[in-house]
C-alpha positions, 0 to 999 in steps of 0.5 A: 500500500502507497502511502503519502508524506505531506510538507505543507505551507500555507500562503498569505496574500497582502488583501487592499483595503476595500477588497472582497476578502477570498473564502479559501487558503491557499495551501501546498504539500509534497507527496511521497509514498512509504519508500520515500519517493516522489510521486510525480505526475499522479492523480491524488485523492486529497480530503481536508479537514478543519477541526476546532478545540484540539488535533481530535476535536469536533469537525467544524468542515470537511471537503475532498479534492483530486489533485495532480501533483506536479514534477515536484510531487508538489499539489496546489490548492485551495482549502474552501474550494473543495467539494463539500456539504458544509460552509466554509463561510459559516466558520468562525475563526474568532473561536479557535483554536483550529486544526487542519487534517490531511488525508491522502489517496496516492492512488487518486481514489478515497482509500486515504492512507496517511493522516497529518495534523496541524493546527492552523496559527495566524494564516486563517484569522484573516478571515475574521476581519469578515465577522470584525469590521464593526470593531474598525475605528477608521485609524489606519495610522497604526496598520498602514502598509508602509512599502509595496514591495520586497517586505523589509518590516513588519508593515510591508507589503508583498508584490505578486512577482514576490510572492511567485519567486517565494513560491519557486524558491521554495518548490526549488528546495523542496526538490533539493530536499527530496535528492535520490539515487538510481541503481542499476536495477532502477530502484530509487533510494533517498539520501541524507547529508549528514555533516560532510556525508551523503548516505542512502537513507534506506537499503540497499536492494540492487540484484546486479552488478554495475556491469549488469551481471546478476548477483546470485541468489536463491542459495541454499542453507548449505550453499550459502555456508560455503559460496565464495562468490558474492550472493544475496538473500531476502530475510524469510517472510515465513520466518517469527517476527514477521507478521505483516509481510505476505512476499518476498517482494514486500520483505524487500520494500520493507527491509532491503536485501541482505549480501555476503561480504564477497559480493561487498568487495567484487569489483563489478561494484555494488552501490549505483555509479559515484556510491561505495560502500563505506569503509569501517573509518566512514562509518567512524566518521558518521558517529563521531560527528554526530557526538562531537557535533551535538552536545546532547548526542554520546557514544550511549546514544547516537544509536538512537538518533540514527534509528527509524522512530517506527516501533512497536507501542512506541513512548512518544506515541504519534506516527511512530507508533505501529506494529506494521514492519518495517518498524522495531521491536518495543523498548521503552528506553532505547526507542530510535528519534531519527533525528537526522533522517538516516531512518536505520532499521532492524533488517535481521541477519543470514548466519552462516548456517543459512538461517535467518534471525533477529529482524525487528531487533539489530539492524546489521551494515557491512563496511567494506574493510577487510581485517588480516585474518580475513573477516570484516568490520560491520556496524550494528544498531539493536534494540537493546542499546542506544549505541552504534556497535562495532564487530568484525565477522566472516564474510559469509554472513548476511547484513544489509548494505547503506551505500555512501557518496564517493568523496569527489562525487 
């Protein structure tokens, strides 16, 4: 199921005095599906509420839209200028507060699949001026617009050519912000910069090498225990803690692939053209600058700040709180905060024997550094600690692959 990711902004228009005052907000979103991609050029089932008293107050009016969103995955609209039983009119902004809910379709029908909440400030109440001009005294000396143009103070006003550049600039970061990758098989994967880094913010799930030779995979429990060839596996969706995933496929969506080290270290190359896989010094760089960055962030919990917030009854409760994978398993203090979007997650292990475990629980990365007695450094983050743990293990073990940009990329 395809669920969307709304980034909003709300629009405020300088109105002459005079001036008929619209019945509608103008409002934006960028919409994602649960992989994080963009969903460009698609025709979204879009239902806007506007709630009174609180996020789970009475709704005071209800209207549905179909939008298609733009390149940008960017929709535009109007909230007012729905199709609706209600009067928009009839709302009265002077007895707030008041929030707006946002239900998405990507798919362009009513089978909204993601809800965001937030409560209107300021950009509604000028629509309280309709119930307040009683109240006008006719002294503008203290209100008026002082300059009608770039806004440099408060009393400024702001030309349309303004407003429109506002409005690209932002569209422009927006794009920015949603900054991707492309494998070989043409899986797309969002990327973080996190100090002078840029990673995958999910796993790795290419099948090929960047030359287009397959990487093998369906191996047996004993063939995997004794290939010296690269090879890949997906985690058994049959297999416990796992409820929810019906499919290899959506154990791949959920969790990405899981590779031995020889497919780590084959030249053909793994990670798409300009990405590697990060040395274990890489990976050091990562954390250390995260502690030395950040007063609040240590060795005992940098782990944390770099885990996916999805959990089963997660503290915090919101979103975060679910018991659909890919998600971790409870723990009321090591819970992940995902503070700078690298969204790790618990994708499990394939020992050496070909069995499959501890998904839900550790999260493990290879690095692509090989050790003298022929094992490798990986990283792992658990649901027992707030660390981000350092081990060396054979290389024919099976953990999860977070590609990093060259350095002259």
């Amino acid at each position: 199921m395809k669920r969307a990711l709304f980034l909003p902004f709300l629009l405020v228009f300088c109105i002459p005095l005079l001036a008929q005052i619209p019945q509608g907000i103008s409002h934006q979103a960028v919409i994602r599906n649960t992989q994080g991609e963009l969903v460009t050029g698609a025709n979204i089932g879009l239902q806007v509420t506007i709630l009174k008293g609180s996020a789970e107050g009475t709704a005071v009016y209800v209207e549905a839209h179909n939008i298609t969103s733009n390149e940008n995955a960017l929709i535009t609209y109007v909230i007012g200028d729905g199709t609706s039983s209600d009067n928009f009119e009839a709302i009265d902004w002077a007895d707030g507060p008041y929030f707006l809910k946002t239900e998405a379709d990507p798919e362009g029908g009513t089978d909204y699949s993601i809800t965001g909440t937030t409560q209107f400030l300021s950009v509604p109440y000028a629509l309280h001026t309709l119930t307040s001009a009683d109240a006008f005294d006719g002294d503008m000396k203290q209100g008026r617009i002082i300059n009608l143009g770039n806004p440099v103070s408060d009393q400024d006003g702001a030309t349309k050519e303004y407003v429109d550049a506002l409005l690209a600039r932002i569209e422009a970061l927006e794009a920015l912000a949603g900054t991707t990758v492309t494998d070989i098989d043409g899986n797309v994967y969002r990327t973080v910069t996190i100090g002078a880094q840029m990673w995958m913010a999910e796993n790795l799930r290419v099948t090929q090498y960047n030359n287009g030779d397959d990487i093998p995979t369906g191996l047996s429990n004993t063939e995997w225990g004794n290939t010296t060839d690269g090879a890949y596996a997906v985690y058994d969706h049959n297999a416990s803690n796992t409820d929810g995933i019906n499919s290899p496929e959506e154990m791949v969506a959920a969790y990405g692939n899981l590779y031995n080290f020889y497919a780590v270290a084959d030249p053909r190359g793994i990670c798409p053209i300009g990405w590697h896989v990060p040395g274990d010094d890489e990976w050091t760089q990562l954390t250390n600058y995260l502690i030395n960055g950040y007063d609040e962030i240590t060795n005992e919990n940098v782990g944390s700040k770099l885990k996916s917030c999805r959990q089963v009854d997660y503290p915090l409760g919101g979103d975060c709180e679910t018991n659909e994978h890919p998600r971790w398993d409870f723990h009321a203090t090591y819970f992940g905060t995902d503070n700078f979007k690298f969204k790790g997650l618990p994708c499990g292990t394939r020992y050496g024997n070909g069995t499959f475990g501890l998904i839900g629980s550790y999260g493990t990365f290879w690095s692509s550094t090989l050790l003298p007695n022929s094992n490798a450094w990986y990283r792992f983050i658990n649901s027992l600690s707030g660390t981000v743990g350092r081990n060396e293990s054979e290389n024919i073990l099976g953990f999860s692959i977070r590609c990093v940009m060259d350095n002259d990329n």
